[in-house]
C-alpha positions in Angstrom: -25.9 -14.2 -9.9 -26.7 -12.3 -13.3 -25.0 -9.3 -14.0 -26.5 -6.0 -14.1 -25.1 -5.4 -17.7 -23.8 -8.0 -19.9 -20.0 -8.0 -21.5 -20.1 -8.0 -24.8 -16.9 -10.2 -25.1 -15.8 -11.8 -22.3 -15.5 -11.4 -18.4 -12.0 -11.1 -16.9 -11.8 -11.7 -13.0 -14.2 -11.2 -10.4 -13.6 -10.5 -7.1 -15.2 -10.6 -3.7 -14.8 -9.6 -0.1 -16.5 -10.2 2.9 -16.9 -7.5 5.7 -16.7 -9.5 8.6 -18.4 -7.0 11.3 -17.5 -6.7 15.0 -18.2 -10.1 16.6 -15.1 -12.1 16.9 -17.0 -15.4 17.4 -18.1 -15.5 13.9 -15.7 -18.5 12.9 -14.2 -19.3 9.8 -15.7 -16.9 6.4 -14.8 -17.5 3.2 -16.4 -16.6 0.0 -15.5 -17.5 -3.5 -16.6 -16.5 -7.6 -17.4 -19.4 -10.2 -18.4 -20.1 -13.9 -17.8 -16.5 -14.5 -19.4 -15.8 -17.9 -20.4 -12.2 -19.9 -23.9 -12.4 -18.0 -23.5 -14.2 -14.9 -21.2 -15.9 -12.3 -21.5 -18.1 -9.2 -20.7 -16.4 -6.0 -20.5 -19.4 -2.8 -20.2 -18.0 0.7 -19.4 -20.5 3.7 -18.9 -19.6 7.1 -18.9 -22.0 10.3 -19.7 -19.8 14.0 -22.7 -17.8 15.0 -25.5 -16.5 12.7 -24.2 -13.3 12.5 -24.9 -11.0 9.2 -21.8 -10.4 6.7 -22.3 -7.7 4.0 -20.6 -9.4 0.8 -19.4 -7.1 -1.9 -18.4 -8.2 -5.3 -17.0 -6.6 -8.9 -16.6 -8.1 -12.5 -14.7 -6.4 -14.7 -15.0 -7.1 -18.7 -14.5 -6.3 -21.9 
């Protein structure tokens, strides 16, 4: 995923959280950040249940 504005030194942490939504059945979610750099990062998602939709939301912050 490339960032919307580049660092101009480095990235520090990113995070990300998954809203899960009301169906219980949805199984096992889990969502993970990678190869974070100043212009992009990796973000995996993996989720075992139904097909329901999960909104994932994510934030870099950088220097």
């Amino acid at each position: 995923m490339s960032l919307p504005i580049s660092f101009l030194n480095s990235a520090y942490i990113g995070l990300v959280t998954i809203c899960r939504g009301n169906s219980l059945s949805q199984g096992v979610l889990s969502s993970y950040i990678s190869n974070l750099t100043t212009t992009n990062f990796y973000l995996y998602f993996d989720k075992t249940g139904d097909n329901t939709t999960n909104k994932i939301y994510w934030f870099v912050i950088g220097k």
